[in-house]
C-alpha positions, 0 to 999 in steps of 0.5 A, a space after each residue: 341364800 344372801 341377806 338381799 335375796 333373803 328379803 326379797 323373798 320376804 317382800 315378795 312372797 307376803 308383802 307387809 302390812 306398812 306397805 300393802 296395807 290390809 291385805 297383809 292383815 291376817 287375823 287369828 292364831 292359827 297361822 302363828 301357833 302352827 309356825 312356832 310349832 315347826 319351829 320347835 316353840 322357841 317362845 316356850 318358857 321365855 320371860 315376855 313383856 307383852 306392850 299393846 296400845 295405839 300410841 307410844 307402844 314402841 317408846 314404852 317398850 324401848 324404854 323398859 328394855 334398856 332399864 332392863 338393860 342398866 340393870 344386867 340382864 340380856 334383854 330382847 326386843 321385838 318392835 315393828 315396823 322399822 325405819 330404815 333398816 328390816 333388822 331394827 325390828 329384832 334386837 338383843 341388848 339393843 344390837 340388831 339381829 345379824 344379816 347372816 342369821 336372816 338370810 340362814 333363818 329364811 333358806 332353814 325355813 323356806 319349805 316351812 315358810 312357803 306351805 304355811 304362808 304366814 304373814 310378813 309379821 308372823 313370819 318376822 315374830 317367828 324369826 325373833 322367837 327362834 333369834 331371841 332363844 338362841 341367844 338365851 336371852 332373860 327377858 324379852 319385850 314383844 311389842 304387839 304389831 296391830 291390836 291385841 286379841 288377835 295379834 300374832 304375839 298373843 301367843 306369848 305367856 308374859 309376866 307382865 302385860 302393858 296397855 299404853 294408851 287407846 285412840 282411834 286407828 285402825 278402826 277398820 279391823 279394831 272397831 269404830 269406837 274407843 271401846 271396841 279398839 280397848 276391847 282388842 287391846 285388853 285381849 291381851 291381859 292373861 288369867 293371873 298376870 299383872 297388867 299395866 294401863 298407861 291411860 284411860 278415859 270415861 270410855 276404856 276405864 271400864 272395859 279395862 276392869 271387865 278383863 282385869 275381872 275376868 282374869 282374875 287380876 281385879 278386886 280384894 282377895 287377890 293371891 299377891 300384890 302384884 297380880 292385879 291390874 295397875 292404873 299408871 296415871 294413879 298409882 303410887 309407884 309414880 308418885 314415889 318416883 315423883 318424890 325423888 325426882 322423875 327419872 330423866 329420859 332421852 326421848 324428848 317429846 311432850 308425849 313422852 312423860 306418859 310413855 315413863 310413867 308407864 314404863 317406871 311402874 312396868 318395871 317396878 312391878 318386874 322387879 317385885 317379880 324377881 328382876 333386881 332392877 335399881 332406881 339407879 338402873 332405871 334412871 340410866 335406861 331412860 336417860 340412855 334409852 337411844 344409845 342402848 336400843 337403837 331408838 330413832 325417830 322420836 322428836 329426833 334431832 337431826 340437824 342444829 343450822 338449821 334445826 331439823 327435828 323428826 317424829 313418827 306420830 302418824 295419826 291424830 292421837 299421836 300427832 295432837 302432841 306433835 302439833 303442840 311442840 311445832 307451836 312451841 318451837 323458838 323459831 322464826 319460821 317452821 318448815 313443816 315436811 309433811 305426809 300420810 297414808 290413806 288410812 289414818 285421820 288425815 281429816 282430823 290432823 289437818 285441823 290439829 296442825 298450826 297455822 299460820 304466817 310463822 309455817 310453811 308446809 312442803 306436803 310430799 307422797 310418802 314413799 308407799 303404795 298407801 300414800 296420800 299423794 302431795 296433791 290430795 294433802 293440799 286439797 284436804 289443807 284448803 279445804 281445812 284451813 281455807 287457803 293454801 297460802 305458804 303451802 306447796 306440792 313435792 311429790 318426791 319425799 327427798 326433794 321436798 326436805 331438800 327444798 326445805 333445806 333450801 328455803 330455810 334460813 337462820 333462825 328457822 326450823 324443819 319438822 318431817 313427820 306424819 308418816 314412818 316413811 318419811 321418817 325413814 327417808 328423813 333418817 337415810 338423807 345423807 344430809 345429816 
């Protein structure tokens, strides 16, 4: 079996969730323990950074993995979902898994595959376990997919568990309200083992101490320092790093000083933990963090005549921040590239996004069966904005960043976002 056949059949026997939506939303562990079993457990005994939260979760967990990188250690990474290319998903020292061990790792296990029927997600989470083990890497960052509790990469035994933020996505299978999603997250804080939580509010603060209570990681008595829960946004770490001058980072978007905040005190609590992990190993990682991990997508630069900029917040709780740096743009004129899927806040982000005479929306159909169509975008656009003036309909993703191209003059801006896809699309345009 080749790479293409490999991925086909991957496709095609179980269809991801990025593309199909819920129905490749398996909850539960079942399937995940009885793969890694047959496996021969490749995650047994391998040091795991466990990275939940709605938002920012992939940022936090590059950024983690390239100061662990600056600091010498072989370091996996397991993010989803990708961009462009199926293999950014697995990584060691920022290099993707090859093709050759895909299409290797899928004939070896097809039979086992083909009985047990785990999902997209779990099937790739397998191949990053059997990958990562092979490669004998000395930590590993393991992103969760959707969730917490019953995510498949709860099965993990982590040294340190990171939260980054709670909003509201997902809540079909996550719970209607901040607390219940919290709740889903936190199910990833382990009995004994410190965890980290980038943001709070008046509705998560306490659902975080319940599980930290329950863990054993919340109150005086405890064995060490280190096991204890960590607020990032009060803690001293961050002050300290403050004092000195927050490191500098190469993720570029306004959101992003929060995803180093609680990257930085992740790391700090690695360190205390065994891991020799110097300022000056941290302050490389975030500086470098796209360049040693493969990184895209986060207020990416693309282009600088004109400025094209890309971002993969797809929801409201990211793309609040989007809308802010889009009215900080020093532009003349802001070509927005626009499109969602069906199930996000599509509502909600027509009313964050600016208007305006300066912007002129180009909605397209995000290349998935998900998609909002370019039409549905410019009827929830009038109906929030009231008017559809500098506002326009391209169906196809590639034709709607090539009219803005087109239309698009000295002095001016492009954004493309609101959907991975897109991104993706954006990313692939032989343009830039």
């Amino acid at each position: 079996m080749g790479y293409e056949e490999a991925i086909e059949y991957l496709y095609n026997a179980r269809p991801p969730f990025h593309i199909v939506g819920g129905a490749a939303y398996k909850p539960g562990l079942d399937n995940i323990k009885a793969l890694l079993a047959e496996l021969g457990h490749p995650e047994a005994g391998m040091k795991c950074v466990h990275v939940a939260g709605t938002n920012g979760k992939g940022s936090t967990s590059h950024l983690i993995a390239a100061a662990l990188q600056a600091a010498g250690y072989k370091v996996g990474l397991y993010t989803s979902p990708h961009l462009v290319d199926y293999r950014e998903r697995v990584r060691v020292n920022g290099r993707m898994v090859e093709k050759e061990y895909v299409a290797d790792w899928v004939s070896r296990w097809q039979a086992v595959l083909d009985r047990l029927q785990p999902s997209f997600f779990e099937t790739t989470f397998g191949l990053a376990m059997s990958y990562m083990a092979e490669q004998k890497v000395d930590i590993a960052v393991i992103e969760t997919g959707l969730g917490g509790r019953l995510d498949a990469t709860n099965v993990i035994t982590p040294i340190v568990s990171v939260i980054t933020n709670i909003g509201m996505d997902h809540t079909e299978w996550l719970g209607n309200s901040l607390a219940k999603i919290a709740k889903e997250k936190a199910g990833i804080i382990k009995r004994g083992t410190p965890c980290v939580i980038g943001e709070t509010d008046a509705q998560t603060m306490n659902v975080f101490i319940r599980a930290a209570q329950e863990a054993g990681i919340w109150g005086d008595g405890l064995e060490t320092t280190n096991c204890r829960i960590w607020f990032a946004d009060q803690c001293g770490y961050l002050r300290r790093c403050r004092e000195r001058e927050a490191p500098e980072c190469g993720l570029k978007g306004n959101y992003q000083e929060k995803n180093v905040q609680t990257a930085y005190v992740t790391l700090r609590i690695i360190s205390n933990l065994g891991f020799k992990i110097s300022h000056l190993s941290i302050a490389e990682g975030f500086k470098r963090v796209c360049e040693m991990t493969g990184l895209r997508g986060r207020w990416e630069i693309l282009g600088r005549e004109p400025l094209v900029v890309c971002d993969t917040g797809h929801n409201a709780h990211g793309l609040r921040y989007v809308a802010q740096q889009l009215r900080e743009l020093e532009a003349k004129t802001v070509w927005v590239v626009f499109g969602m899927v069906n199930d996000k806040d599509t509502d909600v982000v027509m009313r964050l996004l600016p208007k305006g005479e300066r912007y002129r929306y180009v909605f397209t159909t995000p290349r998935t069966k998900r998609a909002r169509t370019a039409k549905e975008m410019v009827e929830m656009w009038r109906e929030a904005a009231g008017d559809e003036t500098g506002v326009m309909a391209i169906d196809d993703p590639k034709e709607a960043i090539e009219y803005a191209q087109a239309h698009a003059g000295a002095g001016d801006a492009i954004f493309i976002g609101g959907s991975n896809y897109l991104v993706g699309d954006a990313i692939s345009c032989s343009t830039y």
